[in-house]
FIFITOR-205333 format. One line per 3 residues: number of its first residue (from 1); their letters; for each residue x, y, z of C-alpha. Coordinates in nm, 3 decimals, padded with zeros to 5 digits. Layout:
N
NUM = a = X Y Z; ... $
% end
This chain:
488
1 = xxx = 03.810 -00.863 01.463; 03.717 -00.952 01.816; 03.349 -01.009 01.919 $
4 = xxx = 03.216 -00.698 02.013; 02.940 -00.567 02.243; 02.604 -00.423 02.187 $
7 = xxx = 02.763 -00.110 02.310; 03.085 -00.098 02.140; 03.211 00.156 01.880 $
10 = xxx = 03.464 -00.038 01.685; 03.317 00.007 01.375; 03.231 00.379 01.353 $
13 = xxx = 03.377 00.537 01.017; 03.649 00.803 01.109; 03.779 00.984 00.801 $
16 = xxx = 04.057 01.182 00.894; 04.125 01.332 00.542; 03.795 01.543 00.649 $
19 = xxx = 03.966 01.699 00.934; 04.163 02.044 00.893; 04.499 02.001 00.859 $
22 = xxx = 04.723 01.911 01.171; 04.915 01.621 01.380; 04.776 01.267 01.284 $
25 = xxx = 04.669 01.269 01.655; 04.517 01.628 01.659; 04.305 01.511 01.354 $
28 = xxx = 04.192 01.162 01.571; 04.094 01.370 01.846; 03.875 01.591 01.586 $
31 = xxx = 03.739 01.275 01.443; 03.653 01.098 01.738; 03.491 01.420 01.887 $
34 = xxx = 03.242 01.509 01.586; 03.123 01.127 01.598; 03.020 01.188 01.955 $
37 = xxx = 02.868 01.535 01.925; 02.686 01.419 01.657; 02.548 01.116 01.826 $
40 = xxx = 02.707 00.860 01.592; 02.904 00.736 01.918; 02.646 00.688 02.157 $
43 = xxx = 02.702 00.782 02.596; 02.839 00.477 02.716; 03.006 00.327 02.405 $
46 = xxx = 03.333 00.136 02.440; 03.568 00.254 02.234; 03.838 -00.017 02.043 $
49 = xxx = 04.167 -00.078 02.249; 04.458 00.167 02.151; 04.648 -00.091 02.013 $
52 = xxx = 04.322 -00.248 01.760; 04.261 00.133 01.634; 04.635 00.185 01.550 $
55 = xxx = 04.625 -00.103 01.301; 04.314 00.020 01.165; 04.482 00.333 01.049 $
58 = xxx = 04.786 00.225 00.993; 04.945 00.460 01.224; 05.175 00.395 01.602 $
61 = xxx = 04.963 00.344 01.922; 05.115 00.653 02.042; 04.861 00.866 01.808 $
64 = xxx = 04.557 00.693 01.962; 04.693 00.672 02.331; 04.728 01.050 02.309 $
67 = xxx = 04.400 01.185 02.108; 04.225 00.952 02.404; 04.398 01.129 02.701 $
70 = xxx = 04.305 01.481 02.472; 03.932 01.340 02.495; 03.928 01.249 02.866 $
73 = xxx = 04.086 01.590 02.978; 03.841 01.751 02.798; 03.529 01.510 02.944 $
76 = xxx = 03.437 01.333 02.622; 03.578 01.004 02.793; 03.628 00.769 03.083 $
79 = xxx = 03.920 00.567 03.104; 03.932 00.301 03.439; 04.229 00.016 03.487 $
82 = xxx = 04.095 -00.298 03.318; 03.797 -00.137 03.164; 03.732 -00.027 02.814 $
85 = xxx = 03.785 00.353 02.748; 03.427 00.457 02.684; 03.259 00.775 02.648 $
88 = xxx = 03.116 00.947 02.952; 02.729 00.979 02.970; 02.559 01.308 02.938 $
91 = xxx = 02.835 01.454 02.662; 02.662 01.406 02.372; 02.294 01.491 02.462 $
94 = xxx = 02.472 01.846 02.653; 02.653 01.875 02.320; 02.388 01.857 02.048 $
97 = xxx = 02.080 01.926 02.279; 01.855 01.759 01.998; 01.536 01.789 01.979 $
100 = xxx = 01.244 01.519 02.104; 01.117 01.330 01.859; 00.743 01.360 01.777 $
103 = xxx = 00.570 01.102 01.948; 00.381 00.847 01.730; 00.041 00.943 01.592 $
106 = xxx = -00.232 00.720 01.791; -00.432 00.485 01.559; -00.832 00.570 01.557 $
109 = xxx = -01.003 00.338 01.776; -01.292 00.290 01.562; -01.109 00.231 01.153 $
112 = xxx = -01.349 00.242 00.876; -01.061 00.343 00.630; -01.174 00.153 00.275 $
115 = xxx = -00.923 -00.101 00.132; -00.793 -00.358 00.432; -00.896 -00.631 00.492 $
118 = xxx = -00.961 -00.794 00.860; -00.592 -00.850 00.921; -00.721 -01.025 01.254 $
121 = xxx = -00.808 -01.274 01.057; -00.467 -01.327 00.876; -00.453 -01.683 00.844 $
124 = xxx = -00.111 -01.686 01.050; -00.095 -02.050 01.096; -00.110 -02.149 00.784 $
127 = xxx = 00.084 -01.893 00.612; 00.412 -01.987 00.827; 00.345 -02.358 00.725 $
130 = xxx = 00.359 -02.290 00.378; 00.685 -02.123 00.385; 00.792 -02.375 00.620 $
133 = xxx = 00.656 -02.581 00.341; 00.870 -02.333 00.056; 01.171 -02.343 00.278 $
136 = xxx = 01.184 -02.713 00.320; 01.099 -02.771 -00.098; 01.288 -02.515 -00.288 $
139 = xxx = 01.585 -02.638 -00.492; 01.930 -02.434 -00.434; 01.919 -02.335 -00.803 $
142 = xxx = 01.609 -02.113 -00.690; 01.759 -01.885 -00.436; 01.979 -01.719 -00.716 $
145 = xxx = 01.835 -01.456 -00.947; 01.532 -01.501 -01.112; 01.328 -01.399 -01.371 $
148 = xxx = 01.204 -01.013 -01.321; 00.839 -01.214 -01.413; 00.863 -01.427 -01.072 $
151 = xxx = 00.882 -01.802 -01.013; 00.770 -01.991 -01.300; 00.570 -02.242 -01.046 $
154 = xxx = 00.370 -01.937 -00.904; 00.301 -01.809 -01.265; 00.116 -02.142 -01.346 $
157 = xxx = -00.030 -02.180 -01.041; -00.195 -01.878 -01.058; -00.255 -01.916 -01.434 $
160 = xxx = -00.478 -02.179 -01.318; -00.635 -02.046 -01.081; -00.770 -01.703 -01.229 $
163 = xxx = -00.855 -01.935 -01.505; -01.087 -02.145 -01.283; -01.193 -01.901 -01.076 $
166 = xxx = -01.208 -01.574 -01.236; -01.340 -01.672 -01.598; -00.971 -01.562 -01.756 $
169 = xxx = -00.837 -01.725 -02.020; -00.408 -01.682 -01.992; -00.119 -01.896 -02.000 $
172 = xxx = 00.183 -01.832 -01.748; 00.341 -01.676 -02.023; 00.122 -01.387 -01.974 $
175 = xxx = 00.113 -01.384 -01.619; 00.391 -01.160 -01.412; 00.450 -01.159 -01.056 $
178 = xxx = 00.471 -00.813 -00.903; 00.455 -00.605 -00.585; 00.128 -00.499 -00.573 $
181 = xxx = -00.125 -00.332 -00.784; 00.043 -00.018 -00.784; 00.337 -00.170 -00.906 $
184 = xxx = 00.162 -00.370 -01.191; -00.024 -00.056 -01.302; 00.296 00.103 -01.296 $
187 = xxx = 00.470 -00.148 -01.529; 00.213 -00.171 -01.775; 00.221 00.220 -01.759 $
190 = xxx = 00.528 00.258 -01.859; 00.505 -00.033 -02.126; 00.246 00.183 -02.280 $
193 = xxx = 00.428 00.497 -02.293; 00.736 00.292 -02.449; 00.483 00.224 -02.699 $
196 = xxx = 00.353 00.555 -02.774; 00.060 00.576 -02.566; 00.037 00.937 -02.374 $
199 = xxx = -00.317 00.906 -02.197; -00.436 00.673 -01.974; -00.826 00.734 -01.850 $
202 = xxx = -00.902 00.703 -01.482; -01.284 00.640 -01.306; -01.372 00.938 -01.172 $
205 = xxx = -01.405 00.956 -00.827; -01.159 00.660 -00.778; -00.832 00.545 -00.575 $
208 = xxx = -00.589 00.848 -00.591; -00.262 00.642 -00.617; -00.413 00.517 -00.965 $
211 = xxx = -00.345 00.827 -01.083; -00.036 00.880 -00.903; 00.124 00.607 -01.049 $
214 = xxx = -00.018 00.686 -01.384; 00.165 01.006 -01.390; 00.487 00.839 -01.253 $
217 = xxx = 00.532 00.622 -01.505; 00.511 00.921 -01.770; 00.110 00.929 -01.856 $
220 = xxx = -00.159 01.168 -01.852; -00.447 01.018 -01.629; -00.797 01.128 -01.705 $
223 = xxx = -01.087 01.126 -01.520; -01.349 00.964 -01.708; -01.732 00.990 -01.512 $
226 = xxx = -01.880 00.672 -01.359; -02.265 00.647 -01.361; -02.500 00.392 -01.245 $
229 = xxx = -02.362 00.152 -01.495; -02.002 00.203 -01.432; -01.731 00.387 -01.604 $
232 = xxx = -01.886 00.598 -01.906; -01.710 00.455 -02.274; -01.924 00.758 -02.428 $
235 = xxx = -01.695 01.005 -02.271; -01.418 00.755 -02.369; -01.505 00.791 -02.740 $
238 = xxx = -01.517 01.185 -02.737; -01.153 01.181 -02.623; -00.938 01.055 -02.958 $
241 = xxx = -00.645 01.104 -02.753; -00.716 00.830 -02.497; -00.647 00.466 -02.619 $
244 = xxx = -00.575 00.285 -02.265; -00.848 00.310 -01.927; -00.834 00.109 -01.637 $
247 = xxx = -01.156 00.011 -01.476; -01.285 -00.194 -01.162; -01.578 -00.372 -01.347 $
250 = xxx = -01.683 -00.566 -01.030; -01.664 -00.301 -00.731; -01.570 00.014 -00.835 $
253 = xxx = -01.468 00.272 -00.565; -01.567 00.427 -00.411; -01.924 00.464 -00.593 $
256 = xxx = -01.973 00.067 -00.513; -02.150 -00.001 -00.873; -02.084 -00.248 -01.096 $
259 = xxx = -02.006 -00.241 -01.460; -02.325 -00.333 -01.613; -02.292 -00.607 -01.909 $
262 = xxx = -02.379 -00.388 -02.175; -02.139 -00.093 -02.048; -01.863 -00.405 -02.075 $
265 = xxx = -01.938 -00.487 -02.425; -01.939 -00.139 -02.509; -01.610 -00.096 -02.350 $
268 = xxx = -01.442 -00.414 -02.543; -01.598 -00.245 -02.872; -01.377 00.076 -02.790 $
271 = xxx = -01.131 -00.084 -02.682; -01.090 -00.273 -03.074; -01.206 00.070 -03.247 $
274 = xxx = -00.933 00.296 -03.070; -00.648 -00.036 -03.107; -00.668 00.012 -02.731 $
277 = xxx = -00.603 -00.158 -02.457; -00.840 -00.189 -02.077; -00.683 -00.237 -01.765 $
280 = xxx = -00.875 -00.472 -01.566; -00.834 -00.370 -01.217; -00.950 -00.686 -00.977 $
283 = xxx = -00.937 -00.640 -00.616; -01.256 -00.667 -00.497; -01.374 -00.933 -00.709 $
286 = xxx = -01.361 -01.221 -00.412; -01.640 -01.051 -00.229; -01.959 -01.087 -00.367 $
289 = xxx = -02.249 -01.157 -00.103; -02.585 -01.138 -00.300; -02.473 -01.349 -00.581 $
292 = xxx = -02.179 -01.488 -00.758; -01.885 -01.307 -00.831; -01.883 -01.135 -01.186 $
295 = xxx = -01.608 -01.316 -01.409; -01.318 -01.085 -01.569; -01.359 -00.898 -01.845 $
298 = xxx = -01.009 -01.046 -01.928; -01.179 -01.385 -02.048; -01.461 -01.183 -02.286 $
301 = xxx = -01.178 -01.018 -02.471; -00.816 -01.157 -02.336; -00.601 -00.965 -02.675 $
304 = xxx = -00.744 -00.612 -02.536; -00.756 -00.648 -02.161; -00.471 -00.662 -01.855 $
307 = xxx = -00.620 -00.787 -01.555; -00.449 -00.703 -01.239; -00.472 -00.859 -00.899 $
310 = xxx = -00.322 -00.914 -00.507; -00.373 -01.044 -00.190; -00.390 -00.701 -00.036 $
313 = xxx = -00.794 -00.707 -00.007; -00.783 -01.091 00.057; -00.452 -01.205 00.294 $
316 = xxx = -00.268 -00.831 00.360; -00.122 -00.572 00.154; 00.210 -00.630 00.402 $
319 = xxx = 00.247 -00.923 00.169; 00.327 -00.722 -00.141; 00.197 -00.976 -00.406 $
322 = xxx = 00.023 -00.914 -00.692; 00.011 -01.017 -01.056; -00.080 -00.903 -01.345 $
325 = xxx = -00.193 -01.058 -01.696; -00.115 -00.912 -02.053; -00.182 -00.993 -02.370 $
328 = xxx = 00.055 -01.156 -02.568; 00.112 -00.921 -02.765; 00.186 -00.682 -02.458 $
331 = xxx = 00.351 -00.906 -02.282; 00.721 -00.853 -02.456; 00.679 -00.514 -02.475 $
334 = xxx = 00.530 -00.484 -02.075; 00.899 -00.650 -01.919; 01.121 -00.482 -02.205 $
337 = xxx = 01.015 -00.108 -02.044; 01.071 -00.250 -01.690; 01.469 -00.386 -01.709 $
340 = xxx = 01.486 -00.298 -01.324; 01.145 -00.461 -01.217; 01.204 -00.672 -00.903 $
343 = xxx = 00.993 -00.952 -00.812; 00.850 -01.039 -00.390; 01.048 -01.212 -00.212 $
346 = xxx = 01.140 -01.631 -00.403; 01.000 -01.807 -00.077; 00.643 -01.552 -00.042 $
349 = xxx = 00.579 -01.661 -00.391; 00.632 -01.990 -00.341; 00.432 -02.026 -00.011 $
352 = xxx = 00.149 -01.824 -00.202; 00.221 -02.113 -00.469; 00.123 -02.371 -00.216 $
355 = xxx = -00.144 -02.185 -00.032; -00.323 -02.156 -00.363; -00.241 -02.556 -00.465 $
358 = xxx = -00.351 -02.687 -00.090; -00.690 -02.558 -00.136; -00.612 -02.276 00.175 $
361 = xxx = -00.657 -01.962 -00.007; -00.995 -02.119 -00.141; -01.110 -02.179 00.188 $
364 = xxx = -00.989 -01.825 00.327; -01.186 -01.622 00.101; -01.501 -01.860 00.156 $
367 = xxx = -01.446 -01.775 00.519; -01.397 -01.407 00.459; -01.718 -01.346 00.241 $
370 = xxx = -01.947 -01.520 00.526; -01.762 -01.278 00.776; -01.775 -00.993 00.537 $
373 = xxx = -02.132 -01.045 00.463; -02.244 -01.068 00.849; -02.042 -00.743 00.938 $
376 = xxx = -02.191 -00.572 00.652; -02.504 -00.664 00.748; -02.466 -00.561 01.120 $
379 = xxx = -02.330 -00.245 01.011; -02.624 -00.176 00.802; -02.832 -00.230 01.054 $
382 = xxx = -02.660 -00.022 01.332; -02.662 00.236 01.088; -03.074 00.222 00.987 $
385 = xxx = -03.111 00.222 01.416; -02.903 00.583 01.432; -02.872 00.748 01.139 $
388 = xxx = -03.261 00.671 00.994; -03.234 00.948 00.752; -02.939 00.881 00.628 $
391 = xxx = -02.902 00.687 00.316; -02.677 00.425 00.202; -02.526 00.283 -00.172 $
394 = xxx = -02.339 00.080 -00.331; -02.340 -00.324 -00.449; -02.345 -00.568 -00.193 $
397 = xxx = -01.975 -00.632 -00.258; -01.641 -00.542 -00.141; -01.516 -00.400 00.191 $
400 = xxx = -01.665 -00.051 00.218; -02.035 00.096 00.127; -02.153 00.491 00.126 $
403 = xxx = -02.351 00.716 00.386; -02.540 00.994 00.194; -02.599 01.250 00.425 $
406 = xxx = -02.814 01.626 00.354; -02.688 01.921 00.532; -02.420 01.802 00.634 $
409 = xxx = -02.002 01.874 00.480; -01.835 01.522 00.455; -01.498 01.660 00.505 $
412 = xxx = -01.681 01.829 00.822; -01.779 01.495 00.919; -01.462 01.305 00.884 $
415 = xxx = -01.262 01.606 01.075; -01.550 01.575 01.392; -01.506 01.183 01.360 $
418 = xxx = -01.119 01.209 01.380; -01.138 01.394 01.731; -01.414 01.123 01.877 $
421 = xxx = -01.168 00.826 01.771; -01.333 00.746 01.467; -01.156 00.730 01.126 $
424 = xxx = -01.382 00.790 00.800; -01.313 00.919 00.429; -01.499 01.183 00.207 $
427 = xxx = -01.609 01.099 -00.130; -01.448 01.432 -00.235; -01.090 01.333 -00.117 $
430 = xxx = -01.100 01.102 -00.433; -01.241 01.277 -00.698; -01.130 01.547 -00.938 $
433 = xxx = -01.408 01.808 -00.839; -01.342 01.846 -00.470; -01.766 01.922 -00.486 $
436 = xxx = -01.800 01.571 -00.593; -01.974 01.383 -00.331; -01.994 01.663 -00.056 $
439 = xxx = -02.205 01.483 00.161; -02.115 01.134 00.147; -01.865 00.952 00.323 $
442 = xxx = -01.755 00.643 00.293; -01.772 00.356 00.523; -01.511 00.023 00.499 $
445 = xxx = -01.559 -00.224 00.724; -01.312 -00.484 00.622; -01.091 -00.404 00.959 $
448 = xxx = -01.375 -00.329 01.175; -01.373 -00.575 01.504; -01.754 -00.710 01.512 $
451 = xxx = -01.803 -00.592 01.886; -01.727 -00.260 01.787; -01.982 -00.185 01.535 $
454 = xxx = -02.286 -00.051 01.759; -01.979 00.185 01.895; -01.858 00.340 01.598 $
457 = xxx = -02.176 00.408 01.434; -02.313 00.591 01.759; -01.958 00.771 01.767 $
460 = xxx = -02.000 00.849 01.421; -02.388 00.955 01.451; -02.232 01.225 01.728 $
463 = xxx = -01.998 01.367 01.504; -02.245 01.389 01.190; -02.485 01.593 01.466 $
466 = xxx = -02.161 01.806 01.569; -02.083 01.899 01.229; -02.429 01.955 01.143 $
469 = xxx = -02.416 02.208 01.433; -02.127 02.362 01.305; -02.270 02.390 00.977 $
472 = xxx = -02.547 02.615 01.093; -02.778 02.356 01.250; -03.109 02.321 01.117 $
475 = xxx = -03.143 02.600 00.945; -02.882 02.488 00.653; -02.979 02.388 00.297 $
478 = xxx = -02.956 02.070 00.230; -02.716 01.899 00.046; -02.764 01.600 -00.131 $
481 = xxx = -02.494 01.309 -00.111; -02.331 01.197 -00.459; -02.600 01.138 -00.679 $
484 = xxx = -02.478 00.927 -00.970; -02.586 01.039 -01.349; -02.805 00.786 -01.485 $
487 = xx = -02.723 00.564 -01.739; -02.707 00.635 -02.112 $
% end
């Protein structure tokens, strides 16, 4: 076919079998009107010549020369000597009168939503040399198929690399390329229902699409209470039923505490009494400003523990990389319940591949923790200026903390911080017990712009007075914020 314009309908499917029955033309003319009422033919489209659309249907020029002139008698069309026949502007929108389209919903000004990182700081440069780099380097053989468990040079790569960095102890055998965390969890999910496994336990409060994708996959997630030591094996033991939890051992959220060493011992015991399995969840593991990052559980007891992992806290969830690590034993079992399971992208994986060889994701994450640190210091200090009698938890770790507040409704808060251009969460969005942290919201600062800290936090000191105000003002009882059980 011809080269066509921007503007052109040539290719717009026309069924005529759809049409009632009638002359071939009579059913064109039916056709060709429905597509424009309905917008599929936009005002000012060129329709194909006469003689083009009578070979597509296989029928004389005559039917298309007529169901035209039927069309511009009736003001659908325009016809001019040596022009296109197109149709006339105004027909459609008079036609189907449809209705405005919501207008976009404006981002907060001030973003202290948990779980980004500062995607300012994307390193943009070098990310587009190192698929340059992939582009330039990958063999033809790799741009066909490939194994649902991802590019065999990524899988060692970052075999090595969690190895050295994160205390693991896993070949590349064991390690799968995925989509994310959510889609790891989701595999291994449903590799533990294929293997009989109907409950998976959940730290309670903690990220609601865990549990979403828990109950996807065809499990039973159930919240298990975190104290000041971390996710509580105790209740773990008085369920028989549960044999599989997943667990963020170095920054849980959103409490912000870490599994303490004897809770993970205690855990890996279970874990071998029940012939269970732990799901390592690793996110916020790079960020660690008061001492050195925790190592994996993964590497105290690799045959009972799945660590999974992305760049979504580190680089940008837009990315859609993660991994995950199995036991061997799980490992089979893990890709046989996922026959549809589609890898990222060949080249992402293999410019991660090189970012992690060159030494560049190294040096990003050394970079982020000394900005983390400083804006998490700033913030802590803007906050102790205007909020005084507020208090605040959680490790020095991550990319969010907590604001304890008494007398005051968190979801109150977050709704008054929404209309002064401020965007916070509640502590009881993400828990089972919607009275589960009340009066504590939570604070992430990973995508928070330096400059505008000392603006936020007075924006967000005006909304916490507002709500108090609504509330009942001085007068209220207090409330305390969440208030961890302490440890066994």
């Amino acid at each position: 076919m011809a080269k066509k314009q921007t503007d052109s309908a040539w290719e717009t499917l026309l069924d005529l079998e759809e049409q009632p029955a009638g002359p071939l033309h009579d059913r064109l003319r039916r056709a060709l009107r429905s597509a424009i009422v309905d917008g599929r033919i936009a005002p000012g489209s060129a329709l194909p010549p006469s003689r083009t659309l009578a070979v597509d249907l296989a029928c004389s020029r005559w039917v298309v020369t007529e169901a035209y002139a039927q069309l511009a008698a009736e003001g659908y069309l325009e016809a001019r000597s040596g022009s296109a026949t197109r149709v006339r502007h105004g027909v459609a929108a008079a036609a189907t009168r449809p209705t405005p389209p919501k207008p976009p919903p404006v981002p907060p000004r001030f973003d202290f939503a948990p779980g980004l990182p500062d995607l300012r700081a994307f390193p943009r440069k070098r990310w587009s040399d190192a698929i340059r780099e992939a582009g330039l380097q990958v063999p033809f053989t790799d741009l066909s198929y490939l194994a649902p468990a991802g590019h065999p040079r990524l899988r060692r790569t970052l075999a090595g690399y969690l190895n050295r960095s994160r205390g693991t102890a896993t070949s590349a055998e064991d390690v799968t390329i995925c989509g994310g965390t959510t889609d790891g969890l989701a595999r291994i999910a449903r590799g533990l229902r294929e293997r009989g496994f109907t409950h998976l336990a959940v730290e309670d409060p903690g990220w609601t699409w865990t549990r979403e994708a828990i109950a996807d996959a065809g499990l039973l997630p159930v919240p298990i209470g975190v104290d000041r030591d971390g996710l509580r094996v105790d209740l773990l033991r008085a369920r028989p039923e549960i044999r599989a939890a997943i667990v963020a051992p170095a920054h849980q959220f959103p409490t912000g505490v870490v599994l303490a060493p004897a809770r993970r011992a205690e855990l890996i015991r279970w874990a071998h009494d029940v012939d269970g399995i732990v799901l390592e969840e690793d996110k916020d593991a790079d960020y660690r400003y008061d001492r050195r990052p925790v190592a994996a559980i993964q590497g105290m007891a690799p045959s009972r523990t799945a660590l999974l992992g992305s760049v979504s806290k580190t680089l940008s969830p837009a990315l859609r990389i993660g991994w995950f690590v199995t036991p061997p034993r799980w490992t089979p079992a893990v890709a046989a319940a996922n026959p549809l399971a589609v890898p990222p992208p060949v080249l992402d994986q293999l410019a991660f591949a090189h970012f992690l060889d060159s030494g560049g994701y190294d040096r990003h994450l050394r970079a982020g923790r000394r900005r983390y640190r400083a804006r998490r210091d700033a913030l802590l200090a803007e906050l102790a200026r205007r909020l005084p009698q507020a208090r605040v938890s959680g490790a020095a770790a991550g990319l969010h903390l907590l604001l304890h507040l008494d007398g005051v409704q968190a979801t109150r808060v977050v709704a008054a911080a929404a209309r002064a251009g401020v965007r916070v969460d509640a502590v009881a969005g993400y828990a089972s017990d919607a009275e589960t942290g009340d009066s504590t919201v939570i604070l992430g600062y990973g995508n928070l712009a330096d400059s505008t800290i000392p603006e936020a936090v007075a924006r967000l000191a005006d909304a916490i007075e507002a709500a108090a105000r609504q509330a009942g003002g001085p007068g209220t009882p207090p409330q305390e914020g969440l208030r961890l059980p302490e440890a066994d």
